[in-house]
C-alpha positions in Angstrom: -6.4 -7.6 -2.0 -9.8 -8.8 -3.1 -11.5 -5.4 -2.7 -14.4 -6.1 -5.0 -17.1 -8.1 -4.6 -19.9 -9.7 -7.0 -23.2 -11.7 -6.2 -24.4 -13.7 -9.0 -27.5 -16.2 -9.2 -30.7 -16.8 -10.7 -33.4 -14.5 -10.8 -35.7 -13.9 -7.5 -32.4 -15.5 -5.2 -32.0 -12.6 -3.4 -28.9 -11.0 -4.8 -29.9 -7.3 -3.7 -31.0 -8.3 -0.5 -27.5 -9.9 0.4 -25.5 -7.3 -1.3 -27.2 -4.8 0.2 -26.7 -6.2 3.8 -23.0 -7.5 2.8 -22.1 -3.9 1.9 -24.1 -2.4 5.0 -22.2 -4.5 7.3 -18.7 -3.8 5.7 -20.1 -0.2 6.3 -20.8 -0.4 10.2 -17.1 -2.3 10.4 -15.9 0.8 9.5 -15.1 0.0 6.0 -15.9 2.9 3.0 -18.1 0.9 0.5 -19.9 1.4 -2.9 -22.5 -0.8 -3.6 -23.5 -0.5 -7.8 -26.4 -2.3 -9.1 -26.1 -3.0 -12.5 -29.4 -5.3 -12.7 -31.6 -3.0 -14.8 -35.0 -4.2 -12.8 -32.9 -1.5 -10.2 -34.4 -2.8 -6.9 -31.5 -1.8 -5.2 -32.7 1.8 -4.2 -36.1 0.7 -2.6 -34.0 -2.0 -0.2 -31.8 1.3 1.0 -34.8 3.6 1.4 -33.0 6.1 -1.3 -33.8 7.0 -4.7 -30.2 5.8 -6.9 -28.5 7.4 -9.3 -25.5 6.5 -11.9 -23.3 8.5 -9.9 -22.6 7.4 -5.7 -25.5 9.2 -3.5 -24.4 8.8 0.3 -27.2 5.8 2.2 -24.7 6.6 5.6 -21.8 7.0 6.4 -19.1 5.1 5.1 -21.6 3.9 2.4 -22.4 5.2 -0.6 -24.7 3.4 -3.7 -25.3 3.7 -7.4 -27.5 2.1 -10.0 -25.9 1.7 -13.5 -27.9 3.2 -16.0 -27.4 0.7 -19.6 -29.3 2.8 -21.9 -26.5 5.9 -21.1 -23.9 3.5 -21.0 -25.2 1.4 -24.2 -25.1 5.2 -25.7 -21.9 6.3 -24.6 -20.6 3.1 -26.2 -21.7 3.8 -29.5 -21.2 7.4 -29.3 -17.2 6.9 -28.6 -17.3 3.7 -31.3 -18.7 6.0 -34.0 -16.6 8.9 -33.4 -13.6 6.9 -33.3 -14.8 5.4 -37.0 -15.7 8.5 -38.1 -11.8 10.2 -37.2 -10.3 6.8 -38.7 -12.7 6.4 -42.0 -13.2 10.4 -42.5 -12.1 9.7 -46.2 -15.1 7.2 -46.3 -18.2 9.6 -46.6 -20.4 6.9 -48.8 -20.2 4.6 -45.7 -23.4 6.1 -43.5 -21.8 5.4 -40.0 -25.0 7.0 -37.9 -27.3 4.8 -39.6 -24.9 2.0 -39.0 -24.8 2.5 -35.5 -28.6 3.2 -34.7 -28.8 -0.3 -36.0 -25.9 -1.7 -33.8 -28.2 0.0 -30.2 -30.2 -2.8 -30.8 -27.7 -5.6 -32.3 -26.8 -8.8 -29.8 -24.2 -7.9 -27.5 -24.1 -4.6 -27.6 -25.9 -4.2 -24.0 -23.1 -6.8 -22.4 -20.5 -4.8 -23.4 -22.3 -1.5 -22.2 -22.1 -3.4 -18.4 -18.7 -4.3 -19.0 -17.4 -0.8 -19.3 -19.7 0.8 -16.7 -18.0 -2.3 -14.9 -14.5 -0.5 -15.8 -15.5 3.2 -14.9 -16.5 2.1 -11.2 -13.9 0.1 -10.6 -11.1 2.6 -12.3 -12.6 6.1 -11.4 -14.9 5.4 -8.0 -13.2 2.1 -6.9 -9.9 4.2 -5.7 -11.8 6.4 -3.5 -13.3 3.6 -1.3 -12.2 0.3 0.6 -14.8 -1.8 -1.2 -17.2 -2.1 -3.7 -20.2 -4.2 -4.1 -21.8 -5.1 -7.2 -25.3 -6.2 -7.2 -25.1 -8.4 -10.8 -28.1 -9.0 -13.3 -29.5 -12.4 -13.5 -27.0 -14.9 -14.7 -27.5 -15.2 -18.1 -26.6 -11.4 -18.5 -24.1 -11.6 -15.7 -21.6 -14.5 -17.2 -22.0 -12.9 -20.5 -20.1 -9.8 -19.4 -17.7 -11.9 -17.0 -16.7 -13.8 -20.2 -16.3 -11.0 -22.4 -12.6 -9.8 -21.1 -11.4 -13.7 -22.4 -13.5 -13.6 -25.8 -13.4 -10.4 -27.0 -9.6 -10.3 -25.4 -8.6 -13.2 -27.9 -10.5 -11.9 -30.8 -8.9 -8.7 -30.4 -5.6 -10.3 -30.3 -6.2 -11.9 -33.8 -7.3 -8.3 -35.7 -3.7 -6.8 -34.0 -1.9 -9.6 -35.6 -3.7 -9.5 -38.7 -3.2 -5.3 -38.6 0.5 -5.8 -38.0 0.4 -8.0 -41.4 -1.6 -5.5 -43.2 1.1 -2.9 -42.1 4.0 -5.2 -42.9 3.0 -5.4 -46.6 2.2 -2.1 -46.9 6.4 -1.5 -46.0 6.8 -4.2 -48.3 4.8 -2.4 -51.5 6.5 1.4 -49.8 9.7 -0.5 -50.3 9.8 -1.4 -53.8 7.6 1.4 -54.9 8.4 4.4 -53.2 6.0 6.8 -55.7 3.3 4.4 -55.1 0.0 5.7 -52.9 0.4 3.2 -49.9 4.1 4.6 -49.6 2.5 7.8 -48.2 -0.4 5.6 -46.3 0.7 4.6 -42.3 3.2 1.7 -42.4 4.3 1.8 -38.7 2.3 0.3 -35.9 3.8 2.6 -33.2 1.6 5.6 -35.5 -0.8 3.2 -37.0 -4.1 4.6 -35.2 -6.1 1.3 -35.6 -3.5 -0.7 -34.6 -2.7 1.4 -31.5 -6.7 1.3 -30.5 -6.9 -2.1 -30.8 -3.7 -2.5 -28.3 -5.8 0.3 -26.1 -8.6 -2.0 -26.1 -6.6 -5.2 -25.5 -4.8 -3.8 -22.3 -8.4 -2.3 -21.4 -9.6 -5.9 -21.4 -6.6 -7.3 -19.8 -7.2 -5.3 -17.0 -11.0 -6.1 -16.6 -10.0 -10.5 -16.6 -7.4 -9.4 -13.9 -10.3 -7.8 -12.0 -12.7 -11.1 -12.4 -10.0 -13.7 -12.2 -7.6 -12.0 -9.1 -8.9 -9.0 -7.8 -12.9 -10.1 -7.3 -14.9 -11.9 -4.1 -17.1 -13.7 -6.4 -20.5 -15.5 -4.4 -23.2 -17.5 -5.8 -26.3 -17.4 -4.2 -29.4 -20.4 -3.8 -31.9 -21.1 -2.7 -33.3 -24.8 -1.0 -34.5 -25.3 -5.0 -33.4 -27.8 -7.6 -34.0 -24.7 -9.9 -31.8 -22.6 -8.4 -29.1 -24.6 -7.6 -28.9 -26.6 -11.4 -28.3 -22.5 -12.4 -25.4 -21.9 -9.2 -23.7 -25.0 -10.6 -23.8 -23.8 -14.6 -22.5 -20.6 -13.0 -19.7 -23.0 -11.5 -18.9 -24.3 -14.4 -18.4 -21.3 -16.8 -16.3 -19.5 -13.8 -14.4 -22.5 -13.5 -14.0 -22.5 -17.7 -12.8 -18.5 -17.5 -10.0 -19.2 -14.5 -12.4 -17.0 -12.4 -12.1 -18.3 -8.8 -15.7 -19.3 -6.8 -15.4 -17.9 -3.0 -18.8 -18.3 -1.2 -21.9 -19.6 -1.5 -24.8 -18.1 0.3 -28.0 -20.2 1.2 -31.0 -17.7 0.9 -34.2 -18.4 2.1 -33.8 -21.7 4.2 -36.9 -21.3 5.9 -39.4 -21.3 2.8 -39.8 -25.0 3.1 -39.9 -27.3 6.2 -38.7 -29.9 2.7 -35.4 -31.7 3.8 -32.9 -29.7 1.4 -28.9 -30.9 1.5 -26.4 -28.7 -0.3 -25.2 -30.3 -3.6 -21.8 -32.1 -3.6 -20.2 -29.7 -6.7 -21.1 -26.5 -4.1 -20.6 -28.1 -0.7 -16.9 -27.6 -1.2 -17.3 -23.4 -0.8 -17.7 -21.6 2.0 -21.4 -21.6 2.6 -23.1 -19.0 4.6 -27.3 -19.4 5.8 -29.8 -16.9 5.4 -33.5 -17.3 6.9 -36.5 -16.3 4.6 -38.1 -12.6 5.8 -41.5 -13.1 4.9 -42.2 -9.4 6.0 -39.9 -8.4 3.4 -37.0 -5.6 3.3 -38.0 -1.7 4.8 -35.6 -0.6 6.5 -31.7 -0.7 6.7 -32.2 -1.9 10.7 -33.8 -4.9 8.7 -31.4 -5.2 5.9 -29.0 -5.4 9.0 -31.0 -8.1 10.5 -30.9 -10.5 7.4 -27.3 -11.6 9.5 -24.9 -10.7 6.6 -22.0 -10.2 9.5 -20.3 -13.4 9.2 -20.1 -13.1 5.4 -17.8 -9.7 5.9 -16.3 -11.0 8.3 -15.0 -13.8 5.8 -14.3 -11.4 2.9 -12.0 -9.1 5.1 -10.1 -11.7 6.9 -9.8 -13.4 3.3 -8.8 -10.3 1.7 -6.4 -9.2 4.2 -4.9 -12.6 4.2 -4.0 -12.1 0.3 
């Protein structure tokens, strides 16, 4: 069953907005839902008329919210990489692991992989305790850097196994022939290996998460009647389509900005497509969220959900 549920598009589409009244409509079906925001510009609480925290404050009943916090997450990272260096290298005191690592807070990618664990920790720990849960996604450069990172990092881990379980072989090999020699007494065996058995940790870990994007994940881009933002839904197409991740909707937000003549393009016309009118007034209340018409959109995720 596709029990989670992601909204990605460019910047300023309306992702909150529709999250927020998708989950709030699941809610009032009678569905338990969580609704995460893991965009760090956090707009998430003002739209629900609650101040969010990392951990699920109750909006109503039957719906609970969150907003990721990526600097704790970005530190627990590190913290649990560093400590699992410093238990496998604790013979190497000349390498200065801290310093290492206050470098690494800053270094390219660390932030994506941050998301993709708080990703993992929702869905693992939180997701069992309710029917859905709705995640209100960064912008997309952000957003299709942690969707691709179960594939990437999945195959890259899969090469340092193979070249571990060669490292190990020869190290039986040397044992072997020299028995008195110091690898003999080093780990030869993968099955007690440490860094071979947390790379295989990691590699089921990110199994798990491209099962949850490809199979297990309601996935809708959102546009608006823009060139701008539809050039970006159709790059967002085309990397989902590259990592076997299945496209299920496409929302229309904010048809009535322009009195333009607007057609859907042909790559995106395919999807389900659901309209939204523009609120100029805005978003105060959930009566209002409720009136943005997000209805028909759960009604297509649980009918599509149950029928998988």
């Amino acid at each position: 069953m596709n029990d989670r549920a992601f909204f990605l598009g460019k910047g300023g589409v309306g992702k909150t907005t529709l999250s927020g009244a998708f989950a709030l409509s699941l809610a009032r079906k009678g569905k338990k839902v969580l609704i995460a925001s893991l965009d760090p510009a956090h707009n998430l609480g003002d739209i629900l008329g609650t101040r969010l925290s990392g951990e699920p404050i109750t909006i109503e009943p039957r719906l609970d919210a969150l907003e990721v916090d990526l600097a704790y997450w970005v530190d627990k990272y590190l913290n649990e990489s560093r400590a699992q260096m410093k238990a496998n290298y604790s013979y190497n005191t000349a390498f200065n692991l801290d310093s290492f690592f206050n470098i690494m807070k800053y270094s390219p990618g660390t932030e994506e992989y941050a998301v993709l664990w708080a990703i993992e920790d929702i869905h693992c720990r939180l997701g069992p305790l309710y029917d859905v849960v709705v995640f209100d996604t960064p912008p997309t450069a952000l957003s299709l850097r942690f969707l691709s990172l179960p594939v990437i990092s999945g195959l890259w881990v899969k090469e340092l196994r193979q070249l571990r379980e060669k490292i190990l072989s020869k190290r039986q090999t040397v044992a072997r022939i020299n028995p008195e020699s110091p690898i003999a007494a080093s780990c030869i065996d993968k099955d007690e290996d440490k860094v071979y058995g947390q790379l295989k940790n990691i590699g089921l870990r990110l199994s798990r998460l491209e099962l949850l994007f490809a199979k297990e994940s309601f996935i809708s881009v959102i546009v608006n009647p823009d060139r701008l933002s539809v050039d970006e839904a159709l790059r967002i197409q085309e990397e989902l389509n590259r990592l076997g991740i299945p496209l299920s909707a496409v929302c229309v937000n904010k048809k009535g900005i322009s009195d333009m003549a607007w057609a859907q393009h042909p790559s995106l016309a395919g999807y389900p497509q659901f309209d939204f009118d523009f609120t100029r007034e805005g978003i105060s209340s959930r009566e209002e969220l409720m009136a943005v018409g997000a209805q028909a959109l759960a009604a297509h995720f649980l009918n599509r959900a149950g029928n998988q």
